[in-house]
C-alpha positions in Angstrom: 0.8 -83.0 34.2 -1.0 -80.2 32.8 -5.1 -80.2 33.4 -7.3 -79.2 30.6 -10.0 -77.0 30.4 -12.1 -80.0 30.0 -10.8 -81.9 32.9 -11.0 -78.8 35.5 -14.3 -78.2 34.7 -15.6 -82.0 34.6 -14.0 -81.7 38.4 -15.8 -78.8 39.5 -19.0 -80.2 38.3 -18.4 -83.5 39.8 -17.8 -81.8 43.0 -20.2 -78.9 43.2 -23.8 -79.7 43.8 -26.3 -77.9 41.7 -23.2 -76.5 39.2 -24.0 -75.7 35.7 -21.7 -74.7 33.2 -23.0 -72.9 29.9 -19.8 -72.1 28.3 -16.0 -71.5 29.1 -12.9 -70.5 28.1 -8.8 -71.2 28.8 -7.7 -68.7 30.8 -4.1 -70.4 31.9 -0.8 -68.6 32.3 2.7 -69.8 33.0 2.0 -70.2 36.7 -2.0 -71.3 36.5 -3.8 -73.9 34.6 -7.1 -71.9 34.9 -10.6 -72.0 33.2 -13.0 -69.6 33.1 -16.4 -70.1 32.9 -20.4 -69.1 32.8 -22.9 -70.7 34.8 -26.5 -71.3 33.2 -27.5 -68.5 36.0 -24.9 -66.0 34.4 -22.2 -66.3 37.3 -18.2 -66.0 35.9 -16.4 -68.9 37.5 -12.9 -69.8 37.9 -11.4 -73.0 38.1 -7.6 -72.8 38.8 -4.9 -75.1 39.8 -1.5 -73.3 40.5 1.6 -74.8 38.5 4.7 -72.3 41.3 5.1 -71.9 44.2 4.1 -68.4 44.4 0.6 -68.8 42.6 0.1 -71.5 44.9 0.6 -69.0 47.7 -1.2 -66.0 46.3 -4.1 -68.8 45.6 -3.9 -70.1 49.0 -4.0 -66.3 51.1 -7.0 -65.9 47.9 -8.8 -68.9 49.4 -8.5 -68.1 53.2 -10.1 -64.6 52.2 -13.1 -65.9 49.9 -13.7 -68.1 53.0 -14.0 -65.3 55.1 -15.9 -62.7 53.2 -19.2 -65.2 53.4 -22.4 -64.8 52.4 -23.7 -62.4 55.4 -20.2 -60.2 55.3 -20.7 -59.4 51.2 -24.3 -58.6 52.2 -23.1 -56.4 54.6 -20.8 -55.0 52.0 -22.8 -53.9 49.0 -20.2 -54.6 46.7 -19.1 -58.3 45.4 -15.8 -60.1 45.9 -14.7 -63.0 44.6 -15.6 -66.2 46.9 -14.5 -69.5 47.2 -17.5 -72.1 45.9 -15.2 -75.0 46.7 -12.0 -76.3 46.6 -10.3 -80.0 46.4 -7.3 -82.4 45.1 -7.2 -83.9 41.2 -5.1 -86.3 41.6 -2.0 -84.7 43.6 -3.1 -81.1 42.2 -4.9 -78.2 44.1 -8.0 -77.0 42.3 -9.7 -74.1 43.8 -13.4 -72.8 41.9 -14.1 -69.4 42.7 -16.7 -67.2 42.0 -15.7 -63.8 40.4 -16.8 -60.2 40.5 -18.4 -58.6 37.3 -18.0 -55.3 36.6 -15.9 -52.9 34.7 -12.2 -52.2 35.9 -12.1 -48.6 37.1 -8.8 -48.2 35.1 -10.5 -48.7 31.8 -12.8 -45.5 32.9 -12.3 -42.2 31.4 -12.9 -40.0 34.5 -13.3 -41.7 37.7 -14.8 -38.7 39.8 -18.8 -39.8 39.4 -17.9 -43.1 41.2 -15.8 -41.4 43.8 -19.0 -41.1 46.4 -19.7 -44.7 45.9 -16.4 -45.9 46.2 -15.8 -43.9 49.4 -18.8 -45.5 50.7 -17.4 -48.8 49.6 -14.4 -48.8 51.3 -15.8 -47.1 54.8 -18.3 -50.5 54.9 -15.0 -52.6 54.1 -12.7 -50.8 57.1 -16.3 -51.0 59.4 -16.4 -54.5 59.3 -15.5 -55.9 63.2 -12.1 -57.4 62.8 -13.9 -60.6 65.3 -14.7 -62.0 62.0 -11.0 -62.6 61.1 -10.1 -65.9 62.6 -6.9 -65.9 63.9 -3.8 -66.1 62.1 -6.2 -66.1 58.7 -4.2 -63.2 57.4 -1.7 -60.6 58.4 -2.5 -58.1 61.5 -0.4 -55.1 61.7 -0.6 -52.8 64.4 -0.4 -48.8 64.3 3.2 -49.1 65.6 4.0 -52.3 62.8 2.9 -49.1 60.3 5.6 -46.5 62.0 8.0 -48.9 61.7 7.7 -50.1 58.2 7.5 -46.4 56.9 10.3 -45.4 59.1 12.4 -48.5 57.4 11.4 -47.4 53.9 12.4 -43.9 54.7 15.2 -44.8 56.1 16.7 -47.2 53.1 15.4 -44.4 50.7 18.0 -42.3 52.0 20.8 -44.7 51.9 20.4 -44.4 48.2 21.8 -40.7 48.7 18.9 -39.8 45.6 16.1 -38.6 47.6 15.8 -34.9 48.2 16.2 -33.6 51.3 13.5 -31.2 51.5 11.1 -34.9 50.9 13.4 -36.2 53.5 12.9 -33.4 55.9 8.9 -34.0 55.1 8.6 -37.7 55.5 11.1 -37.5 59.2 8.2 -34.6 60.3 5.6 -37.3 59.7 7.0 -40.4 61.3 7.4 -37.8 64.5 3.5 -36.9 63.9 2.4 -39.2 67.0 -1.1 -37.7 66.1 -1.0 -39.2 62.4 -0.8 -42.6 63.7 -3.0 -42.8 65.8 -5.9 -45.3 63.9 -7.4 -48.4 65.4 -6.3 -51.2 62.8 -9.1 -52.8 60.1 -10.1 -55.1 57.6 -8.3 -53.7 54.8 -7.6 -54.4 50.6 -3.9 -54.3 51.2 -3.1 -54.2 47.9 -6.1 -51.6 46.2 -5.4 -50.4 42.8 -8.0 -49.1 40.5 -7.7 -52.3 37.7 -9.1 -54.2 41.3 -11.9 -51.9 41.7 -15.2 -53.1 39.5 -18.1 -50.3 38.6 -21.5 -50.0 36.6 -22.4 -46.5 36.0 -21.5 -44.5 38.8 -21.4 -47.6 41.6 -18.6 -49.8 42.7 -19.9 -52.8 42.4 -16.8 -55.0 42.8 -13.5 -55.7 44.2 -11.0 -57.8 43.1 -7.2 -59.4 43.8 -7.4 -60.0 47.5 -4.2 -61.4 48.0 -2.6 -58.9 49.9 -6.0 -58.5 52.5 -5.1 -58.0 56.1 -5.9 -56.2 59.3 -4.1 -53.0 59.2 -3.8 -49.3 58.0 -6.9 -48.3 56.2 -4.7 -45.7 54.5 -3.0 -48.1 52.6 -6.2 -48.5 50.7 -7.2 -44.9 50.7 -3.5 -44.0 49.2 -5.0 -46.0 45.6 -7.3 -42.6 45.6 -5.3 -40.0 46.9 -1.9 -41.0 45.3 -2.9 -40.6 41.6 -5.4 -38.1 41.3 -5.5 -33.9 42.1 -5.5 -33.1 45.7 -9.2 -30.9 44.8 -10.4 -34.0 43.6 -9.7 -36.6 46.4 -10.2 -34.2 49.0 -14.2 -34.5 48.7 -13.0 -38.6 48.5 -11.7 -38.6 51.7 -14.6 -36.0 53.5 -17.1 -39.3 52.2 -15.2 -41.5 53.7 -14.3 -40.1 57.2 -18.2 -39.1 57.1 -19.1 -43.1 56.3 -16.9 -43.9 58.7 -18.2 -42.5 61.7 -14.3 -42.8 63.4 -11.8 -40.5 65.2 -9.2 -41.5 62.6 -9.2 -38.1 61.2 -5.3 -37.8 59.7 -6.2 -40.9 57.6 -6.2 -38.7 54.0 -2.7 -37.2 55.1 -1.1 -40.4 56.1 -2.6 -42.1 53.1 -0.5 -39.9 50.9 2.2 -39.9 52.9 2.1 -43.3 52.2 1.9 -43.0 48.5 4.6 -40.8 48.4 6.9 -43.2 50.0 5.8 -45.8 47.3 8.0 -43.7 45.1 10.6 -43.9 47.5 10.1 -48.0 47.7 10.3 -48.2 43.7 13.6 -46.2 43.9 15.0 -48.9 45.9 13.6 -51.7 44.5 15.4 -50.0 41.2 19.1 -49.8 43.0 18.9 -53.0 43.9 18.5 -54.1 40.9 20.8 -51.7 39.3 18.2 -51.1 36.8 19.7 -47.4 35.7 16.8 -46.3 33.4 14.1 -47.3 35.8 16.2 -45.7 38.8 16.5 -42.0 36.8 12.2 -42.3 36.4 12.0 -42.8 40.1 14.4 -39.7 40.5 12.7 -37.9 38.7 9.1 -38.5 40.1 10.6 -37.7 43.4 11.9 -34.5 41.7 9.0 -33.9 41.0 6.8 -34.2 44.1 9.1 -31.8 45.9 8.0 -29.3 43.4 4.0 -30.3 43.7 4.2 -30.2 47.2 6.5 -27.4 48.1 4.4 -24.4 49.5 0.9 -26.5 48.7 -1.3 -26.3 51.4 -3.8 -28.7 49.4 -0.5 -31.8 49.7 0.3 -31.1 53.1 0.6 -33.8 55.7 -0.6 -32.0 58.5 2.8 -31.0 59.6 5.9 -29.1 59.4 9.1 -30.3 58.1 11.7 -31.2 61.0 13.4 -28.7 60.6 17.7 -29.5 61.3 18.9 -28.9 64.8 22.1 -27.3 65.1 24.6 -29.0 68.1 26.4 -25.2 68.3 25.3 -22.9 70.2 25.3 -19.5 68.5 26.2 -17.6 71.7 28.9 -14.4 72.0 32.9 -16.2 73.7 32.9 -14.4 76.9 37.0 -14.4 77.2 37.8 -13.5 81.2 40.1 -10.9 81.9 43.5 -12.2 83.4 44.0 -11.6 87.7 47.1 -9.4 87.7 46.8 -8.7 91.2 49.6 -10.3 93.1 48.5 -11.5 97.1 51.3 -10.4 99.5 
């Protein structure tokens, strides 16, 4: 049975005290019933009940999360995240009401580089947060050797494709030997960061969204969202805020985030194969094309180290042939 606008929002009344509803709209998909709404204190509201599987998983991981980031962590924060104001049964259906994030989406902004020193900021108060807060098994934890491993798979099923180049190749296998690059103590990260989650007014992050991908792990993967599409002159004062918000020894974190980024390309190029998609598998191709040229003889995309470079099993050493004994013993 599908619920209506009107029959979600009756519920969330009913079941949050002190909840006042001005005006709202349908804002249901094919995998959500889902109403949006404004509070008579100008809060944005959502009211959703998922219809698959999936939504009901990305809405569940959603939930833990919104639980977690309380009142005292967002203050802690400075920016706002969506958080759960309750969460119940109609009838036999999950409804969870959340609270969302206002702001405009940084993808809808012309030139992002005013609100790079706030967003820097931003995300070093998100990876500071002590990880204590994160009752167990309320989302992923990854450990710095989880991250090798992952990368090292992706690498590694990249080159089974037989379309990667081998001077990105020879790059990537000189990072996964990096032992220095990896070495970052685990955090409270985005998991999932793109800039159509990231919420500004003026020059200020003010908001982050789509949380379903939040776990303890590699800060890069949230720094790659900066460093991955925009010019290395540009990010590179990005990732100087950060480190200096920071306050941490995880110094490589800027090389290892595009690392990361650039093996992205590599995942999309398998994802492609697998799916025999042809078109979408000659783009990937060619952005990998591509990135061997931007980063070949670039100081400004290097990763910190040099390409491995092949190790020959032959020893290139003169054949010492020995003279034959033609003395004959008596």
């Amino acid at each position: 049975m599908a619920l209506s606008p009107i029959m979600l929002t009756a519920w969330a009344v009913a079941e949050i005290p002190g909840l006042h509803i001005d005006g709202y709209r349908d804002t249901s998909t094919a995998e959500l019933d889902r109403v949006t709404c404004r509070t008579s204190e100008g809060a944005v509201i959502s009211i959703a009940s998922p219809l698959t599987a999936e939504a009901a998983k990305t809405q569940d991981h959603e939930h833990r999360v919104g639980q977690l980031l309380s009142a005292g962590v967002r203050e802690r924060l400075g920016f706002d995240v969506p958080h759960t104001l309750g969460a119940g049964l109609l009838g036999k259906r999950r409804v969870v009401v959340t609270e969302e994030a206002q702001g405009q989406a940084l993808s809808t902004v012309r030139d992002v580089r005013p609100m790079l020193p706030s967003l820097a900021l931003a995300l070093a108060t998100l990876h500071s947060l002590p990880t204590t807060i994160v009752k167990r098994d309320a989302v992923p934890s990854k450990t710095a050797l989880d991250a090798v491993r992952e990368a090292a798979g992706a690498i590694d099923r990249a080159h089974q494709t037989t379309r990667v180049p081998s001077a990105l190749l020879d790059r990537w296998d000189a990072a996964i030997e990096d032992q220095e690059l990896w070495q970052f103590v685990p955090t409270i990260t985005h998991g999932n960061l793109e800039f159509e989650s990231i919420l500004t007014a003026g020059d200020d992050v003010v908001g982050i969204t789509h949380w379903a991908d939040a776990c303890v792990g590699d800060p890069a993967n949230d720094i790659k969202a900066i460093v991955g599409p925009l010019a290395p002159e540009v990010s590179a004062g990005f990732v100087t805020d950060y480190i200096a918000h920071r306050g941490s020894n995880d110094l490589r974190v800027g090389h290892r985030a595009r690392f990361l980024a650039e093996i992205d390309i590599a995942r999309w190029l398998v994802f492609c194969v697998d799916n025999n998609d042809e078109p979408n598998i000659d783009d990937a191709v060619k952005m990998l094309t591509n990135l061997v040229t931007a980063v070949t003889d670039n100081p400004a995309m290097s990763l910190g180290a040099a390409p491995i470079k092949p190790v020959s099993l032959l020893v290139d050493a003169p054949v010492v042939v020995a003279e034959a004994n033609t003395e004959v013993s008596s």
